[in-house]
N, C-alpha and C positions, 0 to 999 in steps of 0.2 A: 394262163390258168395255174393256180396251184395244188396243190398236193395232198390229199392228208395228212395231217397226223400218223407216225410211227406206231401202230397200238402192238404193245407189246403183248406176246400170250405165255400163259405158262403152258410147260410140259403136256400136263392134264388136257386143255384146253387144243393142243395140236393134236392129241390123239382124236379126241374126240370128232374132230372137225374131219381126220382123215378118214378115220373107221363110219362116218356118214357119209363120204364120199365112195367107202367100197361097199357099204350096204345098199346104195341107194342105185349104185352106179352108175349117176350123174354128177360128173365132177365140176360141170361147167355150173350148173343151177348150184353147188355147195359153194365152190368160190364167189359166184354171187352173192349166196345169202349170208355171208360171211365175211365179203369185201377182201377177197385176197385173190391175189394172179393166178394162174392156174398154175406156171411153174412155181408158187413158192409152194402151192397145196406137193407137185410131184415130189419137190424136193422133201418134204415133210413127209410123204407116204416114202422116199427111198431110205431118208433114216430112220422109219420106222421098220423099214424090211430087215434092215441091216443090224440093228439093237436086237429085233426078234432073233435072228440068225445066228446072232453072237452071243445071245443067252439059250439056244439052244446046243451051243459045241459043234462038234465037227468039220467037216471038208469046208462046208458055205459060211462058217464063223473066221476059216483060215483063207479062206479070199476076200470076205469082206475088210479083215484085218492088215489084209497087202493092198488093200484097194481096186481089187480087181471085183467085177461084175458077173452076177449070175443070169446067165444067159435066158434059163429056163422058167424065170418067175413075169409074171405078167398076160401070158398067152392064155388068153378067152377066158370066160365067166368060169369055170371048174375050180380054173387056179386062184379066181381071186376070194371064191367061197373058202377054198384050201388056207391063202393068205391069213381072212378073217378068223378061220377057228387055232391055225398054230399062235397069231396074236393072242387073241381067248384065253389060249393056254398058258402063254408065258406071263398074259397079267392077270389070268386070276378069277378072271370075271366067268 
């Protein structure tokens, strides 16, 4: 069997793809309809937590920046509504 094609995406286009994944909260059906693994979707929603975090300042921009992890992001649907609107915030929309 072979493989696809590498499709490359811009910036724009990964947010997009994650931010339908935390709206919808079906990550498995977005990677579907988008052809992409599910770890590359996480890894794409973790540097998007992390850009959020680091354009927001503070304690969570100076652990993202030593590479260490916030323990308290991810835990059940409140946080991920929480997630959605500091993104919101930092881009504008």
């Amino acid at each position: 069997m072979s493989r696809k094609p590498r499709v490359q995406r811009t910036p724009e286009e990964k947010w997009q793809i994650v931010l339908e994944g935390l709206k919808s909260g079906k990550v498995a059906e977005t990677c579907r309809k988008y052809e992409i693994a599910p770890n590359l979707y996480y890894r794409w929603k973790d540097e998007v937590e992390a850009g959020a975090k680091a354009a927001l300042g503070g304690r969570s921009a100076a652990r993202c920046r030593a590479g260490e992890t916030d323990q308290t992001t991810g835990a059940g649907a409140g946080s991920i509504h929480l997630q959605i609107e500091i993104l919101k915030n930092v881009l504008g929309e």
